[in-house]
KOLVO-350057 format. One record per residue (C-alpha): x, y, z; residue in one letter; residue number from 1. Coordinates in steps of 0.02 Angstrom, whole numbers, plus 50000, padded with zeros to 5 digits. Example, Ala and Ser with C-alpha at 12.3 -4.5 7.8 and 13.67 -1.06 7.14 Angstrom:
REM KOLVO-350057
<px=50615	py=49775	pz=50390	type=A	seq=1>
<px=50684	py=49947	pz=50357	type=S	seq=2>
***
This chain:
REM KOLVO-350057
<px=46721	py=61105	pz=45480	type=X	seq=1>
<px=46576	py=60972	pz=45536	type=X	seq=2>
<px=46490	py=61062	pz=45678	type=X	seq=3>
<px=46388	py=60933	pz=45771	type=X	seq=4>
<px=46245	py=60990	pz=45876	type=X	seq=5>
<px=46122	py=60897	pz=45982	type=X	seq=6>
<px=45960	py=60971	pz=46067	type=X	seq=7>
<px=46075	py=61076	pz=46191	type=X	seq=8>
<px=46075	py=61274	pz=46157	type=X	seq=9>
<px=46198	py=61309	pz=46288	type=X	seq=10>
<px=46303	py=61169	pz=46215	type=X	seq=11>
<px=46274	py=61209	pz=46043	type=X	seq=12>
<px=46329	py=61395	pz=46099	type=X	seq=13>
<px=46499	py=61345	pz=46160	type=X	seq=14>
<px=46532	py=61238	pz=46006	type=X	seq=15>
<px=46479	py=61396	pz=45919	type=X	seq=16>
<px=46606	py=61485	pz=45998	type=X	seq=17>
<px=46737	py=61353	pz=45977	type=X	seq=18>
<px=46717	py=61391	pz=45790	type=X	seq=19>
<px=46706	py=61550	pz=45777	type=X	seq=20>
<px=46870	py=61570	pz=45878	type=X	seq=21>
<px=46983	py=61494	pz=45748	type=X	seq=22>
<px=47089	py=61613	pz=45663	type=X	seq=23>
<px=47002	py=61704	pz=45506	type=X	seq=24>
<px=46834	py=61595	pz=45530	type=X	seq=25>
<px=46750	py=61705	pz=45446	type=X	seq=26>
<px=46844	py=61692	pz=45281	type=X	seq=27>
<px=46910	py=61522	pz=45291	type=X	seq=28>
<px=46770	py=61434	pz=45378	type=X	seq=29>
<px=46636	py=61336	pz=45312	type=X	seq=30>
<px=46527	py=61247	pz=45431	type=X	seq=31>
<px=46424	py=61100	pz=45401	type=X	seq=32>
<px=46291	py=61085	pz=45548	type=X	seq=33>
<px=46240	py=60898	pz=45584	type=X	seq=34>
<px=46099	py=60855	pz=45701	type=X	seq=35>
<px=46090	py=60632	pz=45706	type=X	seq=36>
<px=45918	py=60572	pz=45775	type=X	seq=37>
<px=45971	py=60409	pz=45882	type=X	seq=38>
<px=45933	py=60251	pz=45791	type=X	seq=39>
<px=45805	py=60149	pz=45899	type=X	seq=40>
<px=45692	py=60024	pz=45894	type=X	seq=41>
<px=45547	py=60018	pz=46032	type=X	seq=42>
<px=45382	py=59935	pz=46079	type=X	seq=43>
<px=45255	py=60055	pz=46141	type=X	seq=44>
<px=45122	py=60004	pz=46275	type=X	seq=45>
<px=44990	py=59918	pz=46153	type=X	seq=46>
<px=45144	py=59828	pz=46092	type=X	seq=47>
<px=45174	py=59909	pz=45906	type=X	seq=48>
<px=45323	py=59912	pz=45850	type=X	seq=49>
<px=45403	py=60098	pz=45805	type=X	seq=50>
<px=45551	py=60119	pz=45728	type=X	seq=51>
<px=45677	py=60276	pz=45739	type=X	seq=52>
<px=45685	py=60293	pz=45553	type=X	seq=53>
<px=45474	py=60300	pz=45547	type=X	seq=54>
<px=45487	py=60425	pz=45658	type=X	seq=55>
<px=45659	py=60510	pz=45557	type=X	seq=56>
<px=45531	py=60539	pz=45409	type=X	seq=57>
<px=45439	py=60666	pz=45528	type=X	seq=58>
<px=45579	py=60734	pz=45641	type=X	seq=59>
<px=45602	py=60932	pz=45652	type=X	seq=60>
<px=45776	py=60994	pz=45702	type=X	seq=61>
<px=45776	py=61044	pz=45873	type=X	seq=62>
<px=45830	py=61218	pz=45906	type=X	seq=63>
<px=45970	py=61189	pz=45944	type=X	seq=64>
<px=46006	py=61195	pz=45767	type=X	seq=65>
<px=45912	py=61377	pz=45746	type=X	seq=66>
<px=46024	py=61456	pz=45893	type=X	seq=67>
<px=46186	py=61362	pz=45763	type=X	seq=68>
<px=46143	py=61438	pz=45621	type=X	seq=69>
<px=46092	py=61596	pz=45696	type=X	seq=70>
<px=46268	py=61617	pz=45780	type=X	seq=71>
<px=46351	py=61568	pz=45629	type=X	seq=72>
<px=46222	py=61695	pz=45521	type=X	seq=73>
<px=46290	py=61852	pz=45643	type=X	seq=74>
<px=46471	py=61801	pz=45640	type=X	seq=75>
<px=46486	py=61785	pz=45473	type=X	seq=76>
<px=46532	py=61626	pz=45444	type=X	seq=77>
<px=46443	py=61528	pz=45304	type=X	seq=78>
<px=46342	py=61370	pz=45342	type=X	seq=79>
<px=46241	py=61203	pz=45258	type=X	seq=80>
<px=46150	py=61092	pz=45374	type=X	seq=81>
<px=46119	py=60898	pz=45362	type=X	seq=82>
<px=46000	py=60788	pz=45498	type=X	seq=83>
<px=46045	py=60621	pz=45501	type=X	seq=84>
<px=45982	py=60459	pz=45551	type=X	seq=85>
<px=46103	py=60335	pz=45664	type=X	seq=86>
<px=46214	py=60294	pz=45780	type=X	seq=87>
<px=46281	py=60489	pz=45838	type=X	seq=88>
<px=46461	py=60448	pz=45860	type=X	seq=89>
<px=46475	py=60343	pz=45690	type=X	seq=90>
<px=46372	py=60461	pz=45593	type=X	seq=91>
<px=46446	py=60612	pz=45658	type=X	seq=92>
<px=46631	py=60516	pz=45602	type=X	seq=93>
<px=46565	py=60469	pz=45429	type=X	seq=94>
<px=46481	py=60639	pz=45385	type=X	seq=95>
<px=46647	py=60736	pz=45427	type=X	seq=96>
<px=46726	py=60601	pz=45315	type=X	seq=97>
<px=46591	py=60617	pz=45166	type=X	seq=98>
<px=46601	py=60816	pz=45160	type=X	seq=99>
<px=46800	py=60815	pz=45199	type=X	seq=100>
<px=46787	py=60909	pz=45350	type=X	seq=101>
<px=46951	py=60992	pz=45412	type=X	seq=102>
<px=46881	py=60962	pz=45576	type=X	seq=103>
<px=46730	py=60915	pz=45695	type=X	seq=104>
<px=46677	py=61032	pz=45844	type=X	seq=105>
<px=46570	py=60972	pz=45970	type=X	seq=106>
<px=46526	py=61005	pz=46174	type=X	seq=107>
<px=46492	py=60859	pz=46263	type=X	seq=108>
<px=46344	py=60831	pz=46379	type=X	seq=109>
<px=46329	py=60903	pz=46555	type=X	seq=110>
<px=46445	py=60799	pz=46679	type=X	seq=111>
<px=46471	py=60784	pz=46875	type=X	seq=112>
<px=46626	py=60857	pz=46942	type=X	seq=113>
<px=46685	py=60664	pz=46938	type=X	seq=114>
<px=46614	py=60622	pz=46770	type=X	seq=115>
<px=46669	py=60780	pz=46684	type=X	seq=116>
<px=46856	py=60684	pz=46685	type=X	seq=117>
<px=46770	py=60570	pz=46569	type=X	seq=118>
<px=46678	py=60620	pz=46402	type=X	seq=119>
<px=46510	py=60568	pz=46352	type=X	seq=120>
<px=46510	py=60400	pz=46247	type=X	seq=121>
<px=46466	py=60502	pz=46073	type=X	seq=122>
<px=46630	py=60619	pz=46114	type=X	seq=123>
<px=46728	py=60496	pz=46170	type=X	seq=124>
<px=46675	py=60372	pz=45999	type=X	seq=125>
<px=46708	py=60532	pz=45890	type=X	seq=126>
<px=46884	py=60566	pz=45977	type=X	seq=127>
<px=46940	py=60371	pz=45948	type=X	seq=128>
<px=46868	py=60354	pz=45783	type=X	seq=129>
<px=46882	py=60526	pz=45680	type=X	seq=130>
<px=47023	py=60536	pz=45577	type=X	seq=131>
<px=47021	py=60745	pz=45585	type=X	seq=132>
<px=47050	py=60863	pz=45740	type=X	seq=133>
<px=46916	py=60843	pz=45855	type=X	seq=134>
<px=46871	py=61010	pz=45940	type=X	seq=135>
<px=46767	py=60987	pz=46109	type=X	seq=136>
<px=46711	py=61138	pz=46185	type=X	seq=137>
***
């Protein structure tokens, strides 16, 4: 199971739960925890240029991830983590691809009562491209 997280606790909670819901998690669950820091390229004010992966070298999980493996920890349910550098939606796709993930669980961002008929564009890429269940919480 690929569980991908992004710097939301309350989301990263309900993905949690999403998980640790499936029947016999605790035995026949193993979670992979994937944080992606957004590829980006940018020009700050004194026009340097900064790239995402200088700053990927540096990057601390946000804690999110903590509050993941945390929930995971107290339901029993064993764990690895990977960050990753990228596009989210294609990285999240080719991670649960690399580690031959059974399935991806994710919660998509905050929406208005319109907008929450649509997902955000990272679900919605994972859902088109992922060739495994796609859990969204």
């Amino acid at each position: 199971m690929l569980l991908a997280v992004d710097g939301n606790e309350d989301r990263t909670a309900a993905a949690v739960d999403a998980v640790a819901n499936l029947p016999a998690a605790e035995s026949a669950v193993t979670v992979t925890i994937l944080n992606v820091f957004e590829e980006f390229d940018a020009i700050d004010d004194s026009g340097g240029h900064v790239t995402s992966e200088e700053l990927f070298e540096k990057y601390d999980s946000p804690s999110s991830v903590t509050v993941a493996r945390e929930e995971l920890d107290e339901r029993g349910i064993d764990w690895t983590f990977e960050a990753a550098h990228g596009d989210p939606a294609a990285t999240v796709v080719q991670t649960a691809a690399d580690c031959d993930a059974d399935a991806i669980a994710m919660a998509p961002a905050s929406r208005s009562p319109v907008g929450k008929v649509l997902f955000g564009s990272v679900t919605q890429g994972v859902l088109l491209d992922a060739e495994c269940p796609v859990i969204v919480a």
